[in-house]
C-alpha positions as CSV (number, residue, x, y, z in Angstrom):
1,X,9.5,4.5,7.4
2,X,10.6,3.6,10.8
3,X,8.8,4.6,14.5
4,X,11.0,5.1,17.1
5,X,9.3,5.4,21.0
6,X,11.3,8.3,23.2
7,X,12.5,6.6,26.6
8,X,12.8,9.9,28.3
9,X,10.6,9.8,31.2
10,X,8.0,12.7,31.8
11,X,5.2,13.6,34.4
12,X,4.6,16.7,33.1
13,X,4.4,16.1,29.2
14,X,6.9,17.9,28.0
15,X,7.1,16.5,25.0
16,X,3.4,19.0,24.5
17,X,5.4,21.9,24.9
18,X,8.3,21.2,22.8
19,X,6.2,20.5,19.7
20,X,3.8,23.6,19.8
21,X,7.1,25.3,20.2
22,X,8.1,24.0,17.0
23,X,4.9,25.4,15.7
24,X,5.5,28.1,17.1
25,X,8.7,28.7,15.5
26,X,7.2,27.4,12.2
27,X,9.8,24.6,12.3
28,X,6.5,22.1,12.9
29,X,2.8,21.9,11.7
30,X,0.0,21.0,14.0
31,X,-2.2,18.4,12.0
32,X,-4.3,16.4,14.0
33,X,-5.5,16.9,17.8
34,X,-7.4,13.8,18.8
35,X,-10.0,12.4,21.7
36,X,-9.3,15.5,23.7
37,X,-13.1,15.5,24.7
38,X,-14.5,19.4,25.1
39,X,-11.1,20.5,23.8
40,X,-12.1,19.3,20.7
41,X,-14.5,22.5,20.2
42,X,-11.6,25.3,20.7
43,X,-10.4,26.3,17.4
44,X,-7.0,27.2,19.0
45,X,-6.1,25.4,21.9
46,X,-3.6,26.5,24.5
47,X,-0.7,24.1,25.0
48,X,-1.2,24.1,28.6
49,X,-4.8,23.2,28.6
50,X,-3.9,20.2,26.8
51,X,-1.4,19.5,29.4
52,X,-3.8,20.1,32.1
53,X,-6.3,17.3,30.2
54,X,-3.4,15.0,29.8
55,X,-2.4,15.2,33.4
56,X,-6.1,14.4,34.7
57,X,-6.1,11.8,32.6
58,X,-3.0,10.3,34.2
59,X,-3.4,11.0,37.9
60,X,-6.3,8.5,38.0
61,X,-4.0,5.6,38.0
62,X,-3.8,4.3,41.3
63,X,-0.1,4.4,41.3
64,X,0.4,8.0,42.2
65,X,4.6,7.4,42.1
66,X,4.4,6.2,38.2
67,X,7.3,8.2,37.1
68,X,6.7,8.2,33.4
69,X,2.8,9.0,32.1
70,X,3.6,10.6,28.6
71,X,3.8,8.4,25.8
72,X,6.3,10.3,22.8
73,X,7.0,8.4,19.7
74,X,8.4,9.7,16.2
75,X,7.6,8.5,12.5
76,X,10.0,9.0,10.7
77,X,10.4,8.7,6.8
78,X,13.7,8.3,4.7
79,X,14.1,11.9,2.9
80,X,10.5,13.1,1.1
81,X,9.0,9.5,0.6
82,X,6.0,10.3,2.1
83,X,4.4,14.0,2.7
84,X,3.4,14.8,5.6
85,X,-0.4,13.9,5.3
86,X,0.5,10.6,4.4
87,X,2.8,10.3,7.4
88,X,0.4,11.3,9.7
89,X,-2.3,8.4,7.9
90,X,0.5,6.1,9.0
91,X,0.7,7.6,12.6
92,X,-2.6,7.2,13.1
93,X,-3.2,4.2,11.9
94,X,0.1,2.5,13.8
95,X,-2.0,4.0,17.3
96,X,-4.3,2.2,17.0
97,X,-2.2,-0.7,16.1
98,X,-0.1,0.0,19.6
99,X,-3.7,0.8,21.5
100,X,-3.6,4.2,21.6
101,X,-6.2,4.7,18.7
102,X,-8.8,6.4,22.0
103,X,-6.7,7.7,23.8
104,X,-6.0,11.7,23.6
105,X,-2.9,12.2,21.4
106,X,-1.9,15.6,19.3
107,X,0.3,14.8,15.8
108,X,2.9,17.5,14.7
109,X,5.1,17.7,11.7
110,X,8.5,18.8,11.9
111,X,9.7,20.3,8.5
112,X,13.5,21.4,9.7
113,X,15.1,18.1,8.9
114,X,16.0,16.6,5.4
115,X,13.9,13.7,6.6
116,X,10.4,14.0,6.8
117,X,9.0,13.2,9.8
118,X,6.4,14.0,13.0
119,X,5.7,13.6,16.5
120,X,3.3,11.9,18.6
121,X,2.5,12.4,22.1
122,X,-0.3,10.8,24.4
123,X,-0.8,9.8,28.1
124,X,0.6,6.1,28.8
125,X,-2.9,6.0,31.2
126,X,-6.2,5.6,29.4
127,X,-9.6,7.0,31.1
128,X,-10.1,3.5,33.2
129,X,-6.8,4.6,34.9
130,X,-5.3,1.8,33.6
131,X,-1.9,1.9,32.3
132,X,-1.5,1.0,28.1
133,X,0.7,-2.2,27.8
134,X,4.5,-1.4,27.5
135,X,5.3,-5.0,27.2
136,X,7.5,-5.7,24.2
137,X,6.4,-2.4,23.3
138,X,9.9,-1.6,20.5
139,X,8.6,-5.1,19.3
140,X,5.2,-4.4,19.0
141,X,6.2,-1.1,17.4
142,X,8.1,-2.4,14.4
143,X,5.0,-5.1,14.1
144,X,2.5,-2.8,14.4
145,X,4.4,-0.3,11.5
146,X,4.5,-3.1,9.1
147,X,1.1,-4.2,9.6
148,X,0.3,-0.4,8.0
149,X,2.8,-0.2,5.9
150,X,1.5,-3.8,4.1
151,X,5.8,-5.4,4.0
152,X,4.7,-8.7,5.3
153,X,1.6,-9.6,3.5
154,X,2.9,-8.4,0.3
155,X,5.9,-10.8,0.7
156,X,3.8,-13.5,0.8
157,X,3.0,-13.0,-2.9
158,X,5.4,-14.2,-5.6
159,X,6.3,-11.5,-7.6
160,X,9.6,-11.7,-10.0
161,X,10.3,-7.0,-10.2
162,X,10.0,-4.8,-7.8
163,X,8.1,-2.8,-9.3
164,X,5.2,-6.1,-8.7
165,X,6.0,-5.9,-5.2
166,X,4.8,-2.0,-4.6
167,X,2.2,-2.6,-7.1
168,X,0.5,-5.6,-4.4
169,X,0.8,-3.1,-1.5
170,X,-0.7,-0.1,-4.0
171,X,-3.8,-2.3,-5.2
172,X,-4.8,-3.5,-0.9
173,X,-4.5,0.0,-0.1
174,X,-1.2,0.0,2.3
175,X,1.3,3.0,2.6
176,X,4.4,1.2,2.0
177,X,6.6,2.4,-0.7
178,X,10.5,2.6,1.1
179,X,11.0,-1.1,1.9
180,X,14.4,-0.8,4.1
181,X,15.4,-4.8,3.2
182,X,16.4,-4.5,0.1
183,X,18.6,-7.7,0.1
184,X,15.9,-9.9,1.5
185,X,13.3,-8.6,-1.3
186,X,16.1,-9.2,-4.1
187,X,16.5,-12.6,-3.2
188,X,12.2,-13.2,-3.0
189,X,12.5,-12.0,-6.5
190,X,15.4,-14.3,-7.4
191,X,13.6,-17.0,-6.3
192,X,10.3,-16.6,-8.4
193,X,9.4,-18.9,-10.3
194,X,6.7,-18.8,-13.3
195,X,3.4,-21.1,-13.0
196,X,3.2,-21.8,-16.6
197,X,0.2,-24.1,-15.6
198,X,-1.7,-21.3,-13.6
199,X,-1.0,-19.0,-16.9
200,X,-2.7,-21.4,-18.8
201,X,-5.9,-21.4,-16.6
202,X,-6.0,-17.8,-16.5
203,X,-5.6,-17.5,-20.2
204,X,-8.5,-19.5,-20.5
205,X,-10.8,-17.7,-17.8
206,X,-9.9,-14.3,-19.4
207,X,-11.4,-15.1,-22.8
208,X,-14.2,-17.0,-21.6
209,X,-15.3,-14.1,-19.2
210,X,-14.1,-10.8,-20.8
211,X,-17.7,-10.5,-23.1
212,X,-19.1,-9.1,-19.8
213,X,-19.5,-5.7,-19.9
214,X,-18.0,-5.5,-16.2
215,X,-15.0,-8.3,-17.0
216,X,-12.5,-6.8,-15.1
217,X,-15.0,-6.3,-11.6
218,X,-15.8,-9.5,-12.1
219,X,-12.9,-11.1,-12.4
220,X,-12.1,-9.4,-8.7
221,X,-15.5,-10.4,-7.4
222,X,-15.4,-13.7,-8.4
223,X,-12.3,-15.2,-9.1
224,X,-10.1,-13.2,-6.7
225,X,-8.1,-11.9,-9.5
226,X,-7.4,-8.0,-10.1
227,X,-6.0,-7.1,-13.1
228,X,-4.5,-3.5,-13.2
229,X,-4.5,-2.0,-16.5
230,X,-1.1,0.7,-17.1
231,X,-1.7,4.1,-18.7
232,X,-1.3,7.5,-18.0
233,X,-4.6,9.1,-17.5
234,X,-6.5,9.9,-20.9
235,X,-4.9,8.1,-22.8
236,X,-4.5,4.2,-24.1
237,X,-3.2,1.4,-22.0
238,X,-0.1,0.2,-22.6
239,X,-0.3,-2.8,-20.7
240,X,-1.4,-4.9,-17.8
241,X,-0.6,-6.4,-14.6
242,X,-2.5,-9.7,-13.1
243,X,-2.6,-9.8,-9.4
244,X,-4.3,-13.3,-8.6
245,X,-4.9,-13.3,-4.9
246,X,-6.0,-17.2,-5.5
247,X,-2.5,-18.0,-5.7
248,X,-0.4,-15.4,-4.2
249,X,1.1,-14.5,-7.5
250,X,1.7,-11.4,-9.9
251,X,2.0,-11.8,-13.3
252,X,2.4,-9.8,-16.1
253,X,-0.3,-9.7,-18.6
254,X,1.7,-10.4,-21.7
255,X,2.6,-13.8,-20.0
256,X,-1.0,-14.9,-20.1
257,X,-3.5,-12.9,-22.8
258,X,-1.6,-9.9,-25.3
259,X,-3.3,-6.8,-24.4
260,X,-4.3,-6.5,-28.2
261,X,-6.5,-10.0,-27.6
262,X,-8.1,-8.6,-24.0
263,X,-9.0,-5.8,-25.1
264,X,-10.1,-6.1,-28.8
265,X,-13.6,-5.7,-29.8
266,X,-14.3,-8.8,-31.5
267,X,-12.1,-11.3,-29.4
268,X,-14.9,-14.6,-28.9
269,X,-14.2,-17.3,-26.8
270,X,-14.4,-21.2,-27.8
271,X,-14.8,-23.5,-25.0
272,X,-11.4,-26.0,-25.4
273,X,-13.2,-28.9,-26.7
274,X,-14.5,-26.8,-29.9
275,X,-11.4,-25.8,-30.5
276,X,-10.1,-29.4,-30.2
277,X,-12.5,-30.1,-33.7
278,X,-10.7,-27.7,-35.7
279,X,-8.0,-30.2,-37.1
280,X,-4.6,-29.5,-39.1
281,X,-6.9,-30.8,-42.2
282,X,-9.3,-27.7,-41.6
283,X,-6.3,-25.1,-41.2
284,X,-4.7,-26.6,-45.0
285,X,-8.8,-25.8,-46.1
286,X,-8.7,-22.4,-45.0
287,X,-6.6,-20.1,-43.4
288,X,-8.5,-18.2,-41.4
289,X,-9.9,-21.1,-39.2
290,X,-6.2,-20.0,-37.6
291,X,-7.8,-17.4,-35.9
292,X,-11.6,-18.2,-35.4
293,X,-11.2,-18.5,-31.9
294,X,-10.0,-15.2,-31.2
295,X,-12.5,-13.0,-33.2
296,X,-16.1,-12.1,-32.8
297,X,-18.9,-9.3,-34.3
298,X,-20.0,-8.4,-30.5
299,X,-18.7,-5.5,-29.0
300,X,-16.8,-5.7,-25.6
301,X,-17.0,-2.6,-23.3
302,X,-14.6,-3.2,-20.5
303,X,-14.8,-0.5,-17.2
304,X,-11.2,-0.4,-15.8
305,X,-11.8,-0.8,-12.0
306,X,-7.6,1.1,-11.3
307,X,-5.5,2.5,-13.9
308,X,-2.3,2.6,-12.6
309,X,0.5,5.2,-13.4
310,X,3.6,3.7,-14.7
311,X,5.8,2.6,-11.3
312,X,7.9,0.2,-12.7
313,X,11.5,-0.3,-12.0
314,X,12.7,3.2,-13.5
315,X,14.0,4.7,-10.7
316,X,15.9,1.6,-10.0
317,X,17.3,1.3,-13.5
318,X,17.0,4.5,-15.1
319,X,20.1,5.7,-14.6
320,X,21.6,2.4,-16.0
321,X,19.5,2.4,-19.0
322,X,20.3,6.1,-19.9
323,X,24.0,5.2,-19.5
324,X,23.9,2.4,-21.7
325,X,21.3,4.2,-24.1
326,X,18.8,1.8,-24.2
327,X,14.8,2.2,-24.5
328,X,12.7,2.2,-21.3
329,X,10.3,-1.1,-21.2
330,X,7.9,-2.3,-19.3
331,X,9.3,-4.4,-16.6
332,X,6.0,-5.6,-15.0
């Protein structure tokens, strides 16, 4: 997703009519008309009476010369990565980002491209009759487009598919599903390394903690630690994914605690010094002390905070496995 801000100068908001006449045309779809005060209340507003209310807006500046009032910007998505309510989430939210968020601005969708994408148009003068900042503003743009889109902060996780990349920008809520640096997040993933030490610590909180009826909320409340369970809906997980905020990283689950052992009913937990007592002598005595750590008679009800719908790498390496016929695996 990229936004790109039209330079064309205009006193007269033009950029109004040409998008209602893409509605018109049913080329474009009108889906949001913001802050436009009583224009709000008309089911149908007239293109020039929005006009008419961005021009008032704008002739309050004291600057009565200022040759460009009309703000026009584009989002604009590669192909049909997002639809178009999604896109305009993204608009809106990058507004506000870029300070328009309260001024009067009217979203359309234009659907005759093979790229989805919409159009935004405001007044560059907000109701003080001061003009909005236009410093740095292509900067401030692409800044403001990753801050909603999540790119940044999800790169400072380590993650080692990238699959566990979009799964950290899924799980804090942000849009971002089409990142453009593909070479920059192959070598992030390159670089990872596993924390064999950290595995080890979360090994030992899961099966002291999962008895509670609400383990895996917990485990977020507490421990900053969100563990997203895979599945399609109805039916059995498959497996999990450990997202530990603590430590930036993403894991998957089958490097810390099988899914079989998190999930089973009778799975008890022995605090490392017990288990310390159970010496190779005992295991010779009887076999089954092998295991006594791992089973119990309690029953363990765990509520799934997010079950996540299998997005791993497959439409990366679909294509490859099909041509060398292998099976599909989990690659989180």
């Amino acid at each position: 997703m990229i936004a790109h801000i039209l330079k064309k100068p205009s006193i007269t908001f033009a950029g109004v009519q040409y998008n209602t006449n893409k509605v018109d045309r049913n080329t474009g779809e009108l889906m949001l008309i913001a802050n436009f005060g009583p224009l709000q209340a008309l089911n149908n507003p007239r293109p020039q009476d929005l006009v008419n209310y961005l021009q008032v807006l704008a002739a309050q500046h004291r600057n009565k010369g200022l040759k460009n009032t009309q703000f026009h910007a584009v989002i604009s998505a590669n192909g049909r990565n997002y639809n178009k309510h999604e896109l305009t989430k993204a608009a809106v939210m990058w507004l506000k980002e870029m300070k328009y968020g309260e001024q009067p601005y009217l979203i359309v969708f234009h659907k005759d491209t093979e790229n989805h994408h919409l159009h935004v148009v405001s007044s560059r003068v907000d109701r003080q009759g001061k003009l909005i900042d236009r410093d740095y503003e292509h900067v401030r743009s692409v800044r403001s487009l990753d801050k909603v889109l999540g790119y940044t902060f999800a790169l400072q996780y380590q993650f080692s598919t990238k699959a566990q990349f979009y799964l950290i920008l899924e799980n804090q809520g942000y849009l971002g599903r089409d990142y453009l640096h593909e070479k920059k997040l192959a070598s992030k993933i390159a670089g990872y390394v596993p924390d064999k030490t950290r595995m080890a610590e979360l090994k030992e909180l899961f099966l002291k903690e999962r008895h509670d009826p609400a383990f895996i909320q917990r485990m977020h409340d507490r421990y900053q630690v969100d563990i997203i369970l895979h599945g399609a809906d109805g039916k059995k997980p498959y497996g999990y994914t450990v997202i530990d905020h603590a430590t930036k990283r993403v894991l998957k689950g089958s490097e810390i605690l099988s899914l079989k052992y998190l999930l089973d009913e009778n799975i008890e937990y022995i605090p490392p010094k017990q288990r310390d007592l159970i010496t190779l002598s005992d295991l010779n005595k009887d076999d089954s002390l092998t295991y006594s750590y791992e089973y119990q008679s309690e029953p363990v009800h765990i509520q799934p905070v997010m079950i996540a719908d299998d997005i791993d790498d497959q439409q990366v390496l679909g294509m490859k496995r099909r041509r060398q016929k292998k099976a599909r695996t989990n690659t989180r």
